[in-house]
C-alpha positions, 0 to 999 in steps of 0.5 A, a space after each residue: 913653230 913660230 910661224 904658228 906661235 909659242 908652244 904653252 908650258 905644261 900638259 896639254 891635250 893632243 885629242 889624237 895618237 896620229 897627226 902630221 908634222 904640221 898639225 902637231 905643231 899647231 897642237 903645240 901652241 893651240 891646244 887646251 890644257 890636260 885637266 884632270 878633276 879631283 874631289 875633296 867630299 865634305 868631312 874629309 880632311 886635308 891629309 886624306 885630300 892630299 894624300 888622294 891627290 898625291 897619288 892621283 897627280 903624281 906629286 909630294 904629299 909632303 910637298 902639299 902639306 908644306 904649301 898648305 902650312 905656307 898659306 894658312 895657319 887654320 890647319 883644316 876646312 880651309 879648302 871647301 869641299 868640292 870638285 875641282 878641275 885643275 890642269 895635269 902637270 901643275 906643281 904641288 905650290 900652284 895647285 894648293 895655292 890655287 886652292 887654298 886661294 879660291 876657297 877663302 875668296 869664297 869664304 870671305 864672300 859667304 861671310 859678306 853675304 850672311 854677316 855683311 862683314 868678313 872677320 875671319 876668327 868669328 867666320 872660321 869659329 862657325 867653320 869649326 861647329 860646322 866641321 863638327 856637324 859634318 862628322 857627327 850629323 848622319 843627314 841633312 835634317 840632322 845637322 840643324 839639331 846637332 847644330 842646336 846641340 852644340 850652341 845650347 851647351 856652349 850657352 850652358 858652359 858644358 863642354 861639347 863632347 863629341 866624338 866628331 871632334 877627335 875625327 881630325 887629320 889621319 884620323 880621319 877614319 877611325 872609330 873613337 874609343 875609350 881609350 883614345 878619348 883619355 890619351 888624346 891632349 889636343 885642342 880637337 879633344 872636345 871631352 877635354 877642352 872648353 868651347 869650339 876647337 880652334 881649328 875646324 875638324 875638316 872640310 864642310 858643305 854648305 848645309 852643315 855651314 848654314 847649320 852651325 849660324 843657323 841652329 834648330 830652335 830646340 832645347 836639346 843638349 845630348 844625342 845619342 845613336 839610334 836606329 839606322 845611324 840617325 840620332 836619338 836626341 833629348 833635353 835632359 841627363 835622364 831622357 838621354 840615359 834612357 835613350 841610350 839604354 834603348 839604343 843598346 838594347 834595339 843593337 843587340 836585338 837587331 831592332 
């Protein structure tokens, strides 16, 4: 062994079953780390994320969640949503702080790059719009709508709400309804608090970033769900009830 060198800690990647007693050794100290890819889609929140990486790296979701809380007091859309490729066998405090680390040197050069300065509550307030855009928008094209949506109500002193708000951590998933738009007392509940919630709602791509610095140049200031889950939106109360009225009756008749 140490005629060929120092074996490398973690999983590494022997390419072969069968090898001779010599080659293994040269495989020891010569191989390539075992990588393994793990994607963090846009919208997704960190306990989804971490649950799914929990599960496909064998390690302590809570382990990954306690690291996270560690690094960062912002509770999500830290992690930008990507693919990443990362050796098997790293443990729970490496791989989050790999993440966590790389994402916000990211974001302070995306911040450099747009603003020519990084201040990170003025970055992470337009993280937070973004990450509801990413919930809310059903395209591409829609996010610079929902985008105008969202600052044309903050300039009006209106509250956003938006279901993507209460889209947060394990509910991630979950339909809103009624009933949890009343029982919900946290900070994501935009039907209830004033301004952009403090933390971002989840993970976001770049488009729906760009969105929420750059709005559509529109007046719009309500939006509703029409045909194929894209958005009907509109300036004033009464456009917006008959657009939902419409939208109704399009559901009802399969229209």
């Amino acid at each position: 062994m140490r005629f060929f060198g120092s074996p490398q800690s973690g999983w590494i990647n022997m390419e072969k079953t069968e090898l001779s007693r010599g080659d293994f050794l040269y495989k020891l100290t010569h191989s390539k780390a075992a990588l393994i890819k793990i994607t963090l889609i846009p919208g997704e929140t960190k306990e989804i994320f971490f649950s799914n990486v929990a599960k496909n790296m064998h390690l302590n979701y809570k382990k990954l969640i306690s690291e996270y809380d560690k690094l960062t007091n912002i509770k999500d859309g830290v992690i930008l949503a990507d693919t990443y490729t990362v050796p098997i066998g790293m443990s729970e405090r490496h791989l989050v702080n790999y993440l966590v680390y790389n994402s916000l040197y990211k974001h302070k050069k995306l911040s450099e790059k747009i603003f020519g300065v990084y201040d990170e509550k003025k970055w992470f307030w337009y993280v937070s719009i973004a990450s509801i855009i990413q919930k809310e928008a059903a395209n591409k094209k829609e996010m610079p709508l929902i985008s105008a949506v969202i600052h044309n109500r903050l300039k009006k002193h209106m509250k956003l709400q938006m279901d993507g708000s209460l889209k947060y951590g394990i509910y991630s998933h979950e339909k809103i309804s009624a009933s949890r738009i009343r029982s919900d007392n946290s900070l994501y509940n935009t039907y209830k608090i004033k301004g952009v919630p403090l933390y971002p709602v989840c993970s976001i791509s770049m488009d729906a970033l760009k969105a929420a610095i750059f709005p559509a140049k529109k007046e719009y200031l309500y939006f509703v769900k029409g045909k194929n889950k894209t958005h009907l939106f509109s300036n004033t109360y009464k456009v917006h009830l008959q657009n939902i009225k419409n939208s109704r009756y399009n559901i009802r008749n399969n229209k």
